[in-house]
N, C-alpha and C positions, 0 to 999 in steps of 0.2 A: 773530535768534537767533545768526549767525554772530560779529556784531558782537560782542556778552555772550562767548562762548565764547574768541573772540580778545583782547579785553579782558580779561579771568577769566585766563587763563594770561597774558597780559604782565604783569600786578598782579601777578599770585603771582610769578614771574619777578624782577620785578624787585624784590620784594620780599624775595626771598630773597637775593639778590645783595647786595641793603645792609646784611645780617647781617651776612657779610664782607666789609669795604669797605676801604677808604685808613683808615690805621693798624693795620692786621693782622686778624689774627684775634681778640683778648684787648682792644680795643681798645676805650675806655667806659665809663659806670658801667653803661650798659644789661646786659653782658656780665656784668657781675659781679653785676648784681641777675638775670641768668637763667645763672648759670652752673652749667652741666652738664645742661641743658634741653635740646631738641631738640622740631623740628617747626614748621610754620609758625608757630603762635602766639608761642612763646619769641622766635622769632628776629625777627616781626615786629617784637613788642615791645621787644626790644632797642633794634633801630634805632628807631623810633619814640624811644625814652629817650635813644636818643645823639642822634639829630638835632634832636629840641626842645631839648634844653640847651646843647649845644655844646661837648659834655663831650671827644668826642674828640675834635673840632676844636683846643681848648685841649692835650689829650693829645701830639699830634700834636707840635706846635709847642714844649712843654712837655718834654716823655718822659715826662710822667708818666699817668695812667691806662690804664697796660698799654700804650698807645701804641707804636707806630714807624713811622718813615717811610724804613726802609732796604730790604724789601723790595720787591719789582716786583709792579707791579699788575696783576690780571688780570680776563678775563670771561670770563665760560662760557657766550656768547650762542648758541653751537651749540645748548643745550638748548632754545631757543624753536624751532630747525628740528624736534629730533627730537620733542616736544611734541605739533608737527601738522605731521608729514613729508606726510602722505597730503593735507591738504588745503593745505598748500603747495604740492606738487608737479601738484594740482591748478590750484591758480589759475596759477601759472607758464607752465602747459600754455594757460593761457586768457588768459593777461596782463595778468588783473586778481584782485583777491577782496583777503577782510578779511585771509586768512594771509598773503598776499604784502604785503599791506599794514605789518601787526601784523612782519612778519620785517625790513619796512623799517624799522620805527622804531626799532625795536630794535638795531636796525645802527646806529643816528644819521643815518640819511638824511635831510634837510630835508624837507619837503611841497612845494615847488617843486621836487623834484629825485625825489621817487617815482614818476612816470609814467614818466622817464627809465629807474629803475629795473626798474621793472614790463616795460619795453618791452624791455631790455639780457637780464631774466632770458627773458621770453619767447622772444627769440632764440636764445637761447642754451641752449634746455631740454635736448638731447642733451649736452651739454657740463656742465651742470649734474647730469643725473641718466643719466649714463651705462650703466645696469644697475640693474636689479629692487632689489637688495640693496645699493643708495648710502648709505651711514649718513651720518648731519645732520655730523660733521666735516667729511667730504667735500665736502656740498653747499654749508658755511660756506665750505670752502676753494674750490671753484669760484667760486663768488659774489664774494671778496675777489678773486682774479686776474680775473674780468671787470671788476670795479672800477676796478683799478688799470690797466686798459687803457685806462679809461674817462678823457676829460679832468675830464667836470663829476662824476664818482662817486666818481674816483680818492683825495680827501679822506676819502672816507668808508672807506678799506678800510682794514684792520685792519693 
C-alpha cells in the first residue's frame, strides 16, 4: 500500500512539473489546446500533447510555439517532502521506507547510490529535522548540504 501511495504522489509530482517545463510556461500546442484550464487533467494533458509531438521541442529551438529558452529552469522537488513530511521523516528516522526512497528518486539519486543515501539521511536526522515545525524547504535544504558533503551524493545536490 505504501508502495501505491509513494508512486501516486511521485506520478502526480512529476506530472505536474512537466506542465511547466523547458520552454516556459506558454510553451506548446498542448498549452494552447488547454489554455486557461487548470488542474491535473489540463495540465497532464498538455504535457502528454507536447511530449508526443515534439511540438515544443521544435518551439524551443525554433522561438516559435510560444517557446523560449532564456529563462532559468526550475523544480519545486521540495513539494514531494512536504507531500509526505510525516512519513519521510519517518523512514529517515529508520533508514529505510518507500518515502525515503520515493524522495531519493526524486532527487535524481541513482539506485546504486540510494542506500548510500538512505544511510547519510539516517545519520544525520537531527540535522535534517531539527524541530517539530521543519518545513519540506528546509529539509530539501539540509538534504542538499549533506549531499554536497558527500563525495558519491555530492552530483546529486542541487
Amino acid at each position: 500500500m505504501k508502495k501505491l501511495i509513494a508512486g501516486s504522489v511521485l506520478l502526480i509530482s512529476s506530472s505536474a512539473v512537466l506542465a511547466v517545463a523547458p520552454g516556459g510556461p506558454d510553451c506548446g500546442w498542448g498549452n494552447l489546446l488547454f489554455d486557461g484550464q487548470s488542474g491535473i487533467g489540463p495540465h497532464f494533458a498538455a504535457s502528454t500533447t507536447n511530449g508526443t509531438s515534439g511540438n515544443n521541442t521544435f518551439g524551443m529551438t525554433s522561438g516559435t510555439n510560444g517557446c523560449s529558452t532564456g529563462g532559468t529552469l526550475t523544480y519545486g522537488g521540495s513539494s514531494m517532502v512536504s507531500n509526505m513530511m510525516d512519513e519521510f521523516s519517518e523512514d529517515v528516522a529508520r533508514g529505510h521506507g518507500d518515502a525515503l526512497n520515493a524522495v531519493a528518486t526524486s532527487m535524481g539519486v541513482e539506485k546504486a547510490d540510494r542506500e548510500l543515501f538512505a544511510k547519510v539521511a539516517h545519520d544525520n536526522f537531527n540535522s535534517i529535522f531539527p524541530h517539530e515545525n521543519v518545513t519540506a524547504l528546509e529539509v530539501t535544504a539540509s538534504l542538499n548540504t549533506l549531499m554536497k558533503a558527500n563525495s558519491r551524493l555530492a552530483k546529486y545536490a542541487a
